[in-house]
C-alpha positions as CSV (number, residue, x, y, z in Angstrom):
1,X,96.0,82.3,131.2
2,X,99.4,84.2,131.2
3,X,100.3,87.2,133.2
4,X,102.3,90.2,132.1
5,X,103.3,93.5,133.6
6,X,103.9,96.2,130.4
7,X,107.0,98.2,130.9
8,X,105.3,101.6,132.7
9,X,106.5,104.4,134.6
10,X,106.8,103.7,138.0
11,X,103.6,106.2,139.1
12,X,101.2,103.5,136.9
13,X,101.6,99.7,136.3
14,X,99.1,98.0,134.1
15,X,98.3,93.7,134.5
16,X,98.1,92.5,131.1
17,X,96.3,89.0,130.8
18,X,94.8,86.6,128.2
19,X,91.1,85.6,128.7
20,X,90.2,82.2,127.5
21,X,86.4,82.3,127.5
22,X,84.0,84.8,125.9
23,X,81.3,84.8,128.7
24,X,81.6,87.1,132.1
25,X,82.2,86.0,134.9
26,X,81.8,86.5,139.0
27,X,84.5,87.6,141.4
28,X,86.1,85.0,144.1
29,X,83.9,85.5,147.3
30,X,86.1,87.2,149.6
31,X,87.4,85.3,153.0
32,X,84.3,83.0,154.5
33,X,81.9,84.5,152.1
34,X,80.8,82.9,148.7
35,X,81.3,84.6,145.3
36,X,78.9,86.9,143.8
37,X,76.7,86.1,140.9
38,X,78.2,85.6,137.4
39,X,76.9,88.5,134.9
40,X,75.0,87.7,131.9
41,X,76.6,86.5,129.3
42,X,76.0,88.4,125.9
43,X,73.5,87.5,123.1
44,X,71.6,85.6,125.9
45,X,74.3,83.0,126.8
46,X,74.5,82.3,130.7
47,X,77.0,83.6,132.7
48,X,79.4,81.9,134.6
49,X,78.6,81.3,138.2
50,X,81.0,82.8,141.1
51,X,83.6,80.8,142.2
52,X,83.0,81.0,146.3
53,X,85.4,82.4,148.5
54,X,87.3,80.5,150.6
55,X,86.1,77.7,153.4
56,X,83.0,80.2,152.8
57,X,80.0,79.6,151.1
58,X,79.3,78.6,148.1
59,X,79.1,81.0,145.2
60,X,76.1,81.9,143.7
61,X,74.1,80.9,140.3
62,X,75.4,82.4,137.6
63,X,72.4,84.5,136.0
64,X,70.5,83.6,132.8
65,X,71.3,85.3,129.3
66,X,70.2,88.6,129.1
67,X,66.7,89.4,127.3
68,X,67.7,89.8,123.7
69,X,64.9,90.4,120.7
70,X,63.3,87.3,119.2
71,X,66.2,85.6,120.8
72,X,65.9,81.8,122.4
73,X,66.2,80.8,126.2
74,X,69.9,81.6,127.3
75,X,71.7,79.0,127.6
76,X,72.5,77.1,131.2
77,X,74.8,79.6,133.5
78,X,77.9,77.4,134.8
79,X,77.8,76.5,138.3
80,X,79.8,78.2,141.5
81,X,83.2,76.4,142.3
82,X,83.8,75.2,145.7
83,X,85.9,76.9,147.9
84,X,88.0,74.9,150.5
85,X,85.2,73.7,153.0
86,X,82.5,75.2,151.0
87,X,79.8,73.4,148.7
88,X,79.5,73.8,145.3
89,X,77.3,76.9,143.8
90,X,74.1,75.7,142.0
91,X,74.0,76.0,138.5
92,X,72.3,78.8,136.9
93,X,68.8,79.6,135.6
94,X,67.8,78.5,132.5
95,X,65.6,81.6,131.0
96,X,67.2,84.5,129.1
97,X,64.0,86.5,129.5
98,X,60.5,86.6,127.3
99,X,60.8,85.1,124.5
100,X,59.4,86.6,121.3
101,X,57.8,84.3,118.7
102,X,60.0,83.8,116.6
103,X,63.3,82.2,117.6
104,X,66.7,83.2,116.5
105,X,67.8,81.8,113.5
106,X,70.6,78.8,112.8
107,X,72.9,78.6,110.3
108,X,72.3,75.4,108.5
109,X,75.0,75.4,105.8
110,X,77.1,77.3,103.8
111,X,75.7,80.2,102.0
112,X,72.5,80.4,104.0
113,X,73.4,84.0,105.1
114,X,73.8,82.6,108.8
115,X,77.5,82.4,110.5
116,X,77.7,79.4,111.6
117,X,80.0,78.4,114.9
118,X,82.4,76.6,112.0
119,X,82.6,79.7,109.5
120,X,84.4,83.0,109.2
121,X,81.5,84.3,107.6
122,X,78.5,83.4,105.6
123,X,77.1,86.3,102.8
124,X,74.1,84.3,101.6
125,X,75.9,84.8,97.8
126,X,78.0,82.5,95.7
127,X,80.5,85.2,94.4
128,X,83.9,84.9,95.3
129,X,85.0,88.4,94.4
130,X,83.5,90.0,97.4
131,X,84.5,89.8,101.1
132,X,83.0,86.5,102.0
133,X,84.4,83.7,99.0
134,X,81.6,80.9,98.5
135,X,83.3,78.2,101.3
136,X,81.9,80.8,103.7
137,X,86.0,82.3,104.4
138,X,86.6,85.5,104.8
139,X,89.1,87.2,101.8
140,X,91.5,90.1,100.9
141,X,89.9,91.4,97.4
142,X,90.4,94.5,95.3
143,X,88.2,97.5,96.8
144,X,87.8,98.9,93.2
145,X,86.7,96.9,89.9
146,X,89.2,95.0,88.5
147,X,91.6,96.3,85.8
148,X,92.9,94.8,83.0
149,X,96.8,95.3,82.5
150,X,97.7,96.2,79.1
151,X,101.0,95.0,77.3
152,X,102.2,93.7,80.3
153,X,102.1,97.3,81.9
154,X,100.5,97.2,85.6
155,X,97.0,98.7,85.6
156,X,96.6,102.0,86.8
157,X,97.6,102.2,90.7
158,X,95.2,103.3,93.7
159,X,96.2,104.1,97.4
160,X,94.2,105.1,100.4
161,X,97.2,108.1,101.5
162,X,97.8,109.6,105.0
163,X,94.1,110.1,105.9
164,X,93.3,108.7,109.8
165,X,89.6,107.2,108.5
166,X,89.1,106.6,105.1
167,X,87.0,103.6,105.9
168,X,84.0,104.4,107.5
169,X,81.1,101.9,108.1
170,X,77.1,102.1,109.2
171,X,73.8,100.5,109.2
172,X,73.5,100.4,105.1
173,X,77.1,99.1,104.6
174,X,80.7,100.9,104.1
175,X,82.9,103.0,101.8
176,X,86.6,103.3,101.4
177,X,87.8,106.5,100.1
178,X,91.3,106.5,98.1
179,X,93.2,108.2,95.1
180,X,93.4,107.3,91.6
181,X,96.6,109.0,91.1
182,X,97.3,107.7,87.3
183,X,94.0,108.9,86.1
184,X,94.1,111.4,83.5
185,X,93.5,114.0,85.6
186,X,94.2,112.4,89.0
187,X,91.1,111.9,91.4
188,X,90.0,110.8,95.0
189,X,87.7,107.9,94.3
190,X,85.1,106.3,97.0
191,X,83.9,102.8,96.5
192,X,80.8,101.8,98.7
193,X,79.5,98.3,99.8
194,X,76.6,96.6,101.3
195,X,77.0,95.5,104.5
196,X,77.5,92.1,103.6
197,X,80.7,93.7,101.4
198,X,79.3,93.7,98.4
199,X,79.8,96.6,95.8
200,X,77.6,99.0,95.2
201,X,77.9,100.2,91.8
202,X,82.0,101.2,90.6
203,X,83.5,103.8,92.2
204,X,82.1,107.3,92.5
205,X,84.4,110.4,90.9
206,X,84.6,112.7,94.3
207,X,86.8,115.3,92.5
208,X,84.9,115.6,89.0
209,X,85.6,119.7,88.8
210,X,89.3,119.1,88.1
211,X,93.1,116.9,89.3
212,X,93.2,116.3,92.5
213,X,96.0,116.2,95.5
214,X,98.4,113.3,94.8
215,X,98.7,113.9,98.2
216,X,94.8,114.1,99.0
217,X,94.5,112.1,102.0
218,X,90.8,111.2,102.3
219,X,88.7,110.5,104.7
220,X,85.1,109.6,105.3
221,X,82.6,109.3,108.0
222,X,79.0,107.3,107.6
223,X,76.2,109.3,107.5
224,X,71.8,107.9,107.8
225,X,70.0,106.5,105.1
226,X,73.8,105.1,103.4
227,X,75.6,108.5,102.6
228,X,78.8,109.7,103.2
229,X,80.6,112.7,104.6
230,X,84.0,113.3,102.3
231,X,86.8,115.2,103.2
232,X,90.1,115.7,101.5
233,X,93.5,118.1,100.7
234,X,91.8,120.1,97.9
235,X,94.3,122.6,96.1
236,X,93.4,126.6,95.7
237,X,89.6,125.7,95.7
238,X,89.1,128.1,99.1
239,X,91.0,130.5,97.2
240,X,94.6,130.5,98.5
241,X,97.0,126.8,98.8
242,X,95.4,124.1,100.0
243,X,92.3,123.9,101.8
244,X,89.6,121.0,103.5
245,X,87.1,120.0,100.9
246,X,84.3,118.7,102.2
247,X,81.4,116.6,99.8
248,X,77.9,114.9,100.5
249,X,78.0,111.7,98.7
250,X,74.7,109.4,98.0
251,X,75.7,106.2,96.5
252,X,72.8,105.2,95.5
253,X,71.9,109.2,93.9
254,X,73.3,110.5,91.4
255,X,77.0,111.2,90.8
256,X,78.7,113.9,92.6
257,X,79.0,116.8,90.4
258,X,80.2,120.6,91.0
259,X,82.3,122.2,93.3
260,X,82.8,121.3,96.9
261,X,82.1,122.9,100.3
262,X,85.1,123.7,102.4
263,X,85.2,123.1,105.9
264,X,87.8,125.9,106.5
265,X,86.6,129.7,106.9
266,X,90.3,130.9,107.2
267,X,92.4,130.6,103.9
268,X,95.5,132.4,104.2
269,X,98.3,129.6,103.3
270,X,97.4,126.3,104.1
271,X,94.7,124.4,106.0
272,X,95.0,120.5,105.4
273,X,95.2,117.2,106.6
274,X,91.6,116.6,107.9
275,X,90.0,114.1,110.0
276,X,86.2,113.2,109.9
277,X,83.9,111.5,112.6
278,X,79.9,111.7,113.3
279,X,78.3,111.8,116.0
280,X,74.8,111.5,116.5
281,X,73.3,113.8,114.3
282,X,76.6,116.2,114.4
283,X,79.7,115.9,111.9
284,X,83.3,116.7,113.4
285,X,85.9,117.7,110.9
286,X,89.2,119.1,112.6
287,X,92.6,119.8,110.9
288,X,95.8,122.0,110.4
289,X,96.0,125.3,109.9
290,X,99.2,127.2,108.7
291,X,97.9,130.6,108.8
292,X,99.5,131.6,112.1
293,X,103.0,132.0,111.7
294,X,103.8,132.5,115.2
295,X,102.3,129.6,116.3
296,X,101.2,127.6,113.7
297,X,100.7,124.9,112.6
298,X,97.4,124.9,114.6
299,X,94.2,122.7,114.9
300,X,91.0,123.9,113.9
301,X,87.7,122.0,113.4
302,X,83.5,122.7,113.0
303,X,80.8,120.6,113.7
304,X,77.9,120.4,110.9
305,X,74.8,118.5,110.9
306,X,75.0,115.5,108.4
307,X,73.2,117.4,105.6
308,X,76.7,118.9,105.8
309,X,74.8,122.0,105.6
310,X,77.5,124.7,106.8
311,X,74.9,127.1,107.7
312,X,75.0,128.5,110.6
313,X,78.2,127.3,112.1
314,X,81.8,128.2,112.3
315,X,85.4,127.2,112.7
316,X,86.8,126.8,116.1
317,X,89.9,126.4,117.5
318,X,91.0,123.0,119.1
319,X,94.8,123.9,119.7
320,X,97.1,126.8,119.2
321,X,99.9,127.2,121.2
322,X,103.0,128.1,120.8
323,X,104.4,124.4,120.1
324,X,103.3,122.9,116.6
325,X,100.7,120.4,116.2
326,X,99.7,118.5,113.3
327,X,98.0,114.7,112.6
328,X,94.8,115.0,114.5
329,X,93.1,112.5,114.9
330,X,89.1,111.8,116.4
331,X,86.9,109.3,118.4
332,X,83.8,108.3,119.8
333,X,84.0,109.3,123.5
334,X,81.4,109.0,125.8
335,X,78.4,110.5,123.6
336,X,80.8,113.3,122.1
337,X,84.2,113.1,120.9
338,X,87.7,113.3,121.3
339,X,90.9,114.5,119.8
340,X,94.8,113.2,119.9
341,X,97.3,114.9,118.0
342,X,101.0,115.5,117.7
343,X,102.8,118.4,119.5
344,X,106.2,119.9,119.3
345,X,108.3,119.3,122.5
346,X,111.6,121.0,123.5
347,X,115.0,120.0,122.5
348,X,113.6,117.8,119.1
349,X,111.3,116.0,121.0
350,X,107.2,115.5,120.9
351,X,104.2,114.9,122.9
352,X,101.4,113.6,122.0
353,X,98.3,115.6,123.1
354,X,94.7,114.8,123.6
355,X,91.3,116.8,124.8
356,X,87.5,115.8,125.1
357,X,85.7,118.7,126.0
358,X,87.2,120.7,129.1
359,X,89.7,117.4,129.8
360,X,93.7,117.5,128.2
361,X,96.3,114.6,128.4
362,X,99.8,115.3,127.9
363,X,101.9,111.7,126.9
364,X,106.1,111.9,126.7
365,X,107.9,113.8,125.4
366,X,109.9,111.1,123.3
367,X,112.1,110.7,119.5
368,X,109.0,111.6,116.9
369,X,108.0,108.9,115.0
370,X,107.6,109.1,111.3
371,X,106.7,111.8,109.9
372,X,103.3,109.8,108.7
373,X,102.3,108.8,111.6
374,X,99.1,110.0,113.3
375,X,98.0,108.8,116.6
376,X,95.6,106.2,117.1
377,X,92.1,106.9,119.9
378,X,89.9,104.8,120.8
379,X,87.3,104.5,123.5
380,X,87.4,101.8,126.2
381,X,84.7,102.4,128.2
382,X,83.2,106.0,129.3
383,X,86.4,106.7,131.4
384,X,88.8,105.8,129.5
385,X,90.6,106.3,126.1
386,X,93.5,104.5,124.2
387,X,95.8,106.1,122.9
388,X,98.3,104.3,121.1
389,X,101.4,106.4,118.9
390,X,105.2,105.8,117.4
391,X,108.1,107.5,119.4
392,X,111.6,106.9,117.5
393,X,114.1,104.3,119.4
394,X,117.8,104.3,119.3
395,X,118.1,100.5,120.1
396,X,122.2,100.8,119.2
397,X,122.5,103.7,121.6
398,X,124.3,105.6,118.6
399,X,122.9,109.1,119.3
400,X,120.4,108.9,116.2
401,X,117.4,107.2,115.8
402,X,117.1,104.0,114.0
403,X,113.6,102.3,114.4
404,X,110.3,103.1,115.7
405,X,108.0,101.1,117.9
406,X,104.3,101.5,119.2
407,X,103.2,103.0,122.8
408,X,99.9,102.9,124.4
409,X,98.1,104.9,127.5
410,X,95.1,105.0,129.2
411,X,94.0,108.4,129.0
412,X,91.0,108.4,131.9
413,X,88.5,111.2,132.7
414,X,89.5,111.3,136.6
415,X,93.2,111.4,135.5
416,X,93.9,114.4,133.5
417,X,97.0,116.0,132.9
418,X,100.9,114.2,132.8
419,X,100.5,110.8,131.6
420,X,102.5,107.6,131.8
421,X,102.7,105.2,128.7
422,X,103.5,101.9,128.4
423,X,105.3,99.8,125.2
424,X,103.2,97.6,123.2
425,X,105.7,94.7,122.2
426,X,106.6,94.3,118.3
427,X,105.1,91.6,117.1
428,X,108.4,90.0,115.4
429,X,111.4,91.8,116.8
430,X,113.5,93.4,116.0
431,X,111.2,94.8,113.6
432,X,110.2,98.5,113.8
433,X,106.9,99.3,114.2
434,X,104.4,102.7,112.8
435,X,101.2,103.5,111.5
436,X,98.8,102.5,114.4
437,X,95.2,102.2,114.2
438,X,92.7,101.4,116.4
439,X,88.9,100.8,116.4
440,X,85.9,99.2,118.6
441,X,83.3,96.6,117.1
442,X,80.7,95.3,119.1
443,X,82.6,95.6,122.4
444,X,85.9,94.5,121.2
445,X,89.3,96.6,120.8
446,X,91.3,96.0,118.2
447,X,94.6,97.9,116.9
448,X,96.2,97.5,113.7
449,X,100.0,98.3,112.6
450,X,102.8,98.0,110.0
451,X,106.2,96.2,111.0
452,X,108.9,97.1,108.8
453,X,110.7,94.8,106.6
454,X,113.8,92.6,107.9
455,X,116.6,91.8,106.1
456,X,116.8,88.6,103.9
457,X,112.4,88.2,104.4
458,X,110.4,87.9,101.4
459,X,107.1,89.3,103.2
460,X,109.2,92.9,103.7
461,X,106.9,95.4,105.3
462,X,103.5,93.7,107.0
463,X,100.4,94.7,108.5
464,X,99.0,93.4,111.9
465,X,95.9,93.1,113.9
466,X,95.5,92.0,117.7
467,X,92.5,92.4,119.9
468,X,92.6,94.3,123.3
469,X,90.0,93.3,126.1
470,X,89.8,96.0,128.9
471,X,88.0,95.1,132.2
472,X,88.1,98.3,133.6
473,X,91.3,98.1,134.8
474,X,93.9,96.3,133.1
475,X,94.3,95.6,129.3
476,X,94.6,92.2,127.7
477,X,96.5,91.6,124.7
478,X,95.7,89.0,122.1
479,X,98.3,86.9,119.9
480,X,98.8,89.2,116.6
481,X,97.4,87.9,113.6
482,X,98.6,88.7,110.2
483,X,96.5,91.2,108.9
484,X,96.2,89.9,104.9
485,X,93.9,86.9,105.3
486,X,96.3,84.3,103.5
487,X,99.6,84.0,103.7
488,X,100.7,84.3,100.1
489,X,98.9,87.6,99.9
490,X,101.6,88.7,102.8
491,X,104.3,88.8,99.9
492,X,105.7,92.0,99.6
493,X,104.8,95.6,101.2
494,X,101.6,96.4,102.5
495,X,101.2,99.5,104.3
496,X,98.6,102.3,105.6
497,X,96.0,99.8,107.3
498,X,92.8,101.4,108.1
499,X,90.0,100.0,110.6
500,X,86.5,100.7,110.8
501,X,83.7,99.5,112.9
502,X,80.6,97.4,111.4
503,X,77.5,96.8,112.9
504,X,76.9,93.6,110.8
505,X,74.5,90.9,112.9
506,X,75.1,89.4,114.9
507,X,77.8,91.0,117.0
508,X,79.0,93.3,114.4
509,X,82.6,93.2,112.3
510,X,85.5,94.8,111.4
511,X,86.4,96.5,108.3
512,X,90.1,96.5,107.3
513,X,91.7,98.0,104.2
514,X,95.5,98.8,103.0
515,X,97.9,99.5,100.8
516,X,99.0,96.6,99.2
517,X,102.6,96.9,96.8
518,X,102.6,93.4,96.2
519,X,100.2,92.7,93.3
520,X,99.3,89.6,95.4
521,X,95.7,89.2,93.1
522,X,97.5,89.3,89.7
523,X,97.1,91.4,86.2
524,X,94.1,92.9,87.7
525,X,95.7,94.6,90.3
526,X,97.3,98.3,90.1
527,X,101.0,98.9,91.8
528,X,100.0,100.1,94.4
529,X,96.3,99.1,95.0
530,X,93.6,98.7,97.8
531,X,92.8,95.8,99.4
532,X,89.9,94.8,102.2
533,X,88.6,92.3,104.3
534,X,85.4,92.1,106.2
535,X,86.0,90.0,109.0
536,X,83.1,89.3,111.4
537,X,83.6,89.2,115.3
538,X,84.8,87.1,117.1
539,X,87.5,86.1,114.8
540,X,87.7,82.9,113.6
541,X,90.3,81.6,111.0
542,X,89.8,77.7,110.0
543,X,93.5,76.0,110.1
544,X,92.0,73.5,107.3
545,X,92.2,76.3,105.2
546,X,95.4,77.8,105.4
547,X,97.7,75.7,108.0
548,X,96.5,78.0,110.5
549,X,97.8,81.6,110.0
């Protein structure tokens, strides 16, 4: 276990420590009295017993797994440890609730659709071009078909853009919205998958009424029964510069066809940029909005039902002061939702802002970051955000920026207003960091980033991923891992990760897609093209299979 304090402002200091085991477990008893009870651990696992306080008495059983559907007995909590003078807490129970009749299945081998304790993940399939290869490994492949160069010429290339979700994930799989940018005419593209990560049909056309936005920026939220909500830059279609296209797509219906909706019921100059997020049976779009010129850019958004059906509802406002804001971005929070975005500050600095419902958070000011860069949210618990940005550093003290770098804060419900930050440490330095991302799958936190290239390294600019475990009060940070799977496809630039959260059984996973500059799969790939992995959680990466990484 290794302790940390993060570099806060005085006011707030966060603890910042590395669990070892994945079950909970009881406080020490306090002075002469013996620890309390272990809680369950999850997917009916026992808890750990409490360690008992001490010369006290000794701590108490740790309780059996939790009830879990056509789940097994939980397995044998650990016993209390002994405090000085005290006796040793009895081991737990054995039962993990009623059983139903049938037991929970067991992976037997690879390729039985099971993960097993040894695999990163198990499909059921024997096809290696999907996210799970046949030796039960999780992969980086090609989120479109494959292309075949031509005369040596690189196939046509495919990027994801500026978007904050253009991965989204559900019950009936995922979809990763991008632009084909050397079609002929130019289009925003959305390939979906089972849940397992396997393709369902090619790529849909989202923009078949004419070119779209090289600068597009898509994003997509999961919607019931496997559709999608699309939204994207869409040029003069709400009748004056660009405006928020909006689109139902049903990948298993027929192709989308005809003009889109538009989210944005003011047109005058620009509205752009969106974001996109469900919840419940509501969809939350937000973006900018350039009409004001006193005060704008602005934030606006609307919430629809997920028939998209626009009906009946209307454009809000979510910020419009006098300071410009721009790169919204939305969560989850507590049964509703949540908004960060970037604000203008005094003197050439920003802030970054933040509501959910009648609650604002104010973070900085500090040197903007680059001008791509949206903030990353994410909910912790149903207190407590994450907010996690990129302020510009002048590391040579020369008066001018020269590197960025990632900062976090706990935005809590009790604690509105001013709030401190914290740095979250480059992963190589003195690399600069940008482009954060953040996402929750089955309980787990994890945060994504690119590190800029250093001179004289043949990876140049890399993508990251590290898990965060919150305990209510402080935050624990994982080692990083390299966010392509193997190491060779780490050649080059990748950039632009995107996260999204699956509910795949048994404790759900992680969806991750990028830009990738590298060509790393070969003639089939374009320059630039989209890669993603589907790694289930917890992580596990075999060293047989690639030293380790």
């Amino acid at each position: 276990m290794r302790w940390h304090l993060l570099d806060l402002a005085p006011a707030a200091v966060v603890g910042v420590f590395a669990l070892a085991s994945p079950l909970a477990c009881g406080p020490s008893g306090g002075g002469g009295g013996g620890g309390s009870a272990g809680d369950a651990g999850p997917d009916a696992s026992g808890g750990s017993g409490g360690s008992a306080g001490a010369a006290g008495a000794s701590g108490a059983a740790g309780q059996g797994g939790a009830p879990e559907d056509a789940s097994p007995d939980g397995t044998s909590g650990t016993g209390g440890f002994s405090g000085a003078g005290g006796a040793a807490g009895s081991g737990g129970t054995t039962d993990g609730g009623p059983l139903d009749a049938t037991p929970d299945a067991v992976s037997l081998t690879c390729g039985d659709g099971i993960r097993g304790l040894d695999e990163e993940c198990d499909d059921g399939n024997s096809l290696d071009d999907d996210a799970c290869t046949s030796a039960c490994v999780v992969t980086d492949y090609l989120v479109g078909q494959a292309q075949l160069a031509e005369g040596g010429v690189p196939p046509p290339g495919r990027y994801l853009g500026e978007g904050r979700h253009p991965v989204a994930a559900g019950t009936d799989g995922y979809a990763i919205a991008f632009v084909e940018a050397e079609q002929v005419p130019p289009r925003v593209s959305l390939q979906a998958f089972d849940p397992q990560g396997v393709r369902i049909g090619d790529a849909l056309n989202i923009t078949p009424g004419g070119p779209a936005l090289l600068w597009s920026n898509p994003v997509v939220a999961a919607l019931p029964a496997g559709r999608y909500a699309v939204a994207w830059n869409d040029f003069s279609g709400d009748g004056d510069e660009v405006g928020v296209a909006l689109r139902l797509v049903d990948p298993s219906g027929a192709p989308p066809n005809g003009a889109p909706q538009y989210a944005n019921t003011t047109t005058a100059f620009s509205q752009l940029n969106p974001d996109v997020l469900r919840v419940g049976g509501d969809v939350v779009i937000a973006w900018e909005d350039d009409s004001a010129v006193g005060t704008g850019p602005d934030l606006r958004f609307r919430v629809v039902p997920t028939s998209l059906n626009l009906s009946g509802t209307s454009e809000q406002t979510l910020a419009a002061t006098s300071a410009a804001e721009t790169a919204v971005c939305l969560a989850a929070f507590s049964g509703s939702w949540a908004a960060a975005w970037r604000q203008s500050a005094a003197g050439g600095t920003e802030a970054v802002a933040a509501k959910a419902g009648a609650l604002a958070w104010s973070v900085g000011p500090h040197l903007p970051g680059p001008a791509s860069d949206k903030p990353a949210l994410v909910e912790l618990d149903s207190t407590t955000l994450l907010l996690v940005y990129t302020e510009s550093i002048d590391s040579a003290d020369a008066g001018v920026a020269n590197g960025s770098r990632l900062r976090g804060a706990l935005l809590r419900t009790g604690q509105p207003g001013a709030t401190a930050s914290f740095v979250l440490e480059p992963a190589s330095p003195p690399s600069s960091q940008s482009q954060p991302v953040a996402t929750v799958v089955g309980g787990r936190t994890f945060i994504a980033w690119r590190s800029a290239s250093t001179a004289g390294d043949p990876t140049a600019e890399q993508l990251w991923l590290q898990e965060a475990t919150w305990d209510g009060a402080t935050l624990s940070l994982a080692t990083p891992l390299a966010l392509p799977r193997w190491p060779a496809h780490g050649q080059d630039d990748q950039r632009f990760p995107a996260l999204a959260s699956s509910p795949l059984a048994p404790q759900g996973a992680l969806v991750a897609a990028w830009d990738d500059y590298g060509r790393v799969l070969g003639g089939i790939e374009g320059a630039p093209d989209v890669l993603s992995e589907l790694i289930p959680v917890p992580i596990l990466r075999t060293a047989a299979q690639d030293g380790g990484s």
